[in-house]
C-alpha positions in Angstrom: -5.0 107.9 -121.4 -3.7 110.4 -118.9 -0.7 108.6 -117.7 0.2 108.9 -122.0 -0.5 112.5 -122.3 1.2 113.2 -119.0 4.4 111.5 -120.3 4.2 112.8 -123.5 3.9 116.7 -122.5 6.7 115.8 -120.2 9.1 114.5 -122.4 8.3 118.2 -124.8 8.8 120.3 -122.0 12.1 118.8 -120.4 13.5 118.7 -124.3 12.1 122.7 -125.0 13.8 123.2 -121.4 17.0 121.4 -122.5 17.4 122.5 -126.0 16.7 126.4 -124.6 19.1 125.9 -122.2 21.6 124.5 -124.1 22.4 126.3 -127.0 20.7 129.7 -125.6 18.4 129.7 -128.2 15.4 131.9 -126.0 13.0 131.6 -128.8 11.6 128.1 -127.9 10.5 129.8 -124.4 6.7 130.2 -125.4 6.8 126.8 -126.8 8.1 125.7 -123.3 5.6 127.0 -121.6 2.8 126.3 -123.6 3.3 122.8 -123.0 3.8 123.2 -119.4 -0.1 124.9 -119.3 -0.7 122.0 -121.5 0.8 119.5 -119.3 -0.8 121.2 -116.0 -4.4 121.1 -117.5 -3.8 116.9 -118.2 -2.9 117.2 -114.1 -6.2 118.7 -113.4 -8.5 116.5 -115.3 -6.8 113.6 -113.9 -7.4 114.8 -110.3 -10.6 115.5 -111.1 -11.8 112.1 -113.2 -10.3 110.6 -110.2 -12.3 113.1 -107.3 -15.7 111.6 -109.6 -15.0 108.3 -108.6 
């Protein structure tokens, strides 16, 4: 389930990232970085789900 979520939070930020870059368009830029808190907080309960076992 993780491995899911980590690819799909992935795949938003690097297209935000891309897309922001791109055409200079600086509005997407909280978007961006909510999905990277988004995609750090999937990290964490991985790591810890996995410190459980």
């Amino acid at each position: 389930m993780f491995v899911l979520l980590k690819i799909a939070f992935s795949a938003v930020v690097l297209s935000l990232a891309v897309y922001g870059i791109y055409t200079g368009n600086h509005d997407v830029t909280p978007f961006t970085s909510l999905s990277v808190a988004l995609l750090l907080l999937v990290i964490e309960l991985e790591e810890r789900e996995k410190k459980k076992k």
